[in-house]
N, C-alpha and C positions, 0 to 999 in steps of 0.2 A: 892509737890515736886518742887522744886529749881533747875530752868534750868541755867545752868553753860556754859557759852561759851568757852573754851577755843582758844584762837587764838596764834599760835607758828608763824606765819609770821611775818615778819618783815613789816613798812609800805611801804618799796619801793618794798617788794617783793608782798605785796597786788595792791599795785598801776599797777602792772607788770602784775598779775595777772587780772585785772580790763581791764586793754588794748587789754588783750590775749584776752578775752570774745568778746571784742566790735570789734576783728578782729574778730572771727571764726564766729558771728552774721553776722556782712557785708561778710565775705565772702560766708557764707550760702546764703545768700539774692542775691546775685552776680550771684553765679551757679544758683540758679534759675532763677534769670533771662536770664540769659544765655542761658538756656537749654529752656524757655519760648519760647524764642528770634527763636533761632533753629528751634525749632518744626512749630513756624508759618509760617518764612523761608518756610522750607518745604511743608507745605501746599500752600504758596503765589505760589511755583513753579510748586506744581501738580495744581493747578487750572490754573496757567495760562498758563502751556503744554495744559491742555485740552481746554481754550479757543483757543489756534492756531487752535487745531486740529478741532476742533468745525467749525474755523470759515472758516480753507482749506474747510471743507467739505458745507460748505454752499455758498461759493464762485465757487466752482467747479458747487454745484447744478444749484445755478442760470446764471452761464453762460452757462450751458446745456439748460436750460429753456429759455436764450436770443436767442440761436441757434436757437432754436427748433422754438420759436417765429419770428425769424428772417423774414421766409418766411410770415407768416401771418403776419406781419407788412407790409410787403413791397404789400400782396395781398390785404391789408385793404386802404393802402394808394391808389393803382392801382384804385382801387374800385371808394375811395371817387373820384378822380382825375375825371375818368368818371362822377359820379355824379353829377360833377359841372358843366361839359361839358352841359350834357343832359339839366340841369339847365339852362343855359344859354340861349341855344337851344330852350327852350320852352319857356322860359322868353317872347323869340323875334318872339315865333308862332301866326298866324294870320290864323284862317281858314278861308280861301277866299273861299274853297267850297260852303259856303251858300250863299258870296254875286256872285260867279258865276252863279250859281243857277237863284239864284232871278233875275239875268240880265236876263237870257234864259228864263226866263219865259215874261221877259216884252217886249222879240223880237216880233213884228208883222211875220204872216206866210208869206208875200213878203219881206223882209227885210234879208239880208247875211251879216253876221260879215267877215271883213278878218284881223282884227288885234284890240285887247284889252292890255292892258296896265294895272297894277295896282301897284303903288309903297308905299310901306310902309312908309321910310323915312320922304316921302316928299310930302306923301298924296296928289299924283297926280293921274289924270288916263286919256287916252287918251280911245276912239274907236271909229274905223272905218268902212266903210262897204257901200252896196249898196242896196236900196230902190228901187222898182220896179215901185210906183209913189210916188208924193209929200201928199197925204190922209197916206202910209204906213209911212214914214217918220216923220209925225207930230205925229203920234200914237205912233212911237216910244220914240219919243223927251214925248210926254205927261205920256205914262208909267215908262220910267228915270224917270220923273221928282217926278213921286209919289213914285218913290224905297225911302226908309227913310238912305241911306246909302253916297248920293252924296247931296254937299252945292255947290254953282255957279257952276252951268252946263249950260255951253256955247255952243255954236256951229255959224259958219260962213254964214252969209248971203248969201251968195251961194249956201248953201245948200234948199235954198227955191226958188233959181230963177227955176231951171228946172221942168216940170210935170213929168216927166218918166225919168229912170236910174239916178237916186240921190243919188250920191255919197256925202256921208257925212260923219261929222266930230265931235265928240263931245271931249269937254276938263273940265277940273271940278276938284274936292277936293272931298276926301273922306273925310266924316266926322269922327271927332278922335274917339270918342264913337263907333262908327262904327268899328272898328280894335281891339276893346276887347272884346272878348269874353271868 
């Protein structure tokens, strides 16, 4: 069989027709995209209502949590502040205990302290005191002298003129090694 075309249009009214098409195409295409357009719209705004909300609620939480930390910051800082103190403090400890000690031990039994001295700074040290004769005196100057803690230890030629009640005087440097322990 023999397919027959028949066409009763005119060419302008095909050509009319031809236009009508490629409008109601684009405009199909249009509303869709339109209605595409929209719909994402709509989603771009519920997601970003829920990011505000999202982020009120986490802005809220963490300044409850800065609050609430507020104090233990301030009790942590308090803390370290101290800690550095102490630090410091002990940086600049010297236990003279031992070398008190070891002096008391190298007094001779006639022999009376009435003033010692020990400075850290400046690693001096003065003492004083009175010798019942010149034999207590020298035992002392000899037992100083073996302490492993004093470098030039002096004392005043006068302290050897008298035999009995020898008032004397020592002066000297602590040695540096000596003051850390």
């Amino acid at each position: 069989m023999i397919k027959i075309a028949l066409n009763l249009l005119s060419p302008t009214q095909k050509e009319y027709l031809r236009y009508e098409r490629a409008y109601l195409q684009i405009r199909t295409v249009m509303w869709l995209m339109l209605t595409f357009t929209v719909i994402i719209s709509g989603l771009l705004l519920v997601a970003r209502l829920m990011l505000q909300d999202n982020y009120a609620t986490v802005l809220t939480t963490t300044t409850l949590v800065n609050d609430k930390n507020k104090s233990i910051d301030r009790d942590i800082g308090s803390l370290n502040k101290s800690l550095k103190e102490v630090e410091s403090i002990q940086a600049d400890f010297i236990k003279w205990s031992k070398i008190i000690i070891d002096i008391n031990k190298a007094i001779p039994d006639n022999v009376e302290l009435s003033y010692l001295n020990l400075e850290q700074k400046t690693r001096l040290f003065n003492l004083n005191g009175k010798a019942l004769n010149r034999d207590d005196f020298l035992a002392l100057k000899a037992n100083l002298e073996a302490l492993s803690y004093f470098e030039e230890l002096s004392s005043p030629l006068t302290n050897l003129l008298l035999r009995e009640d020898v008032n004397f005087e020592f002066t000297g440097k602590i040695k540096k090694e000596s003051l850390t322990f």
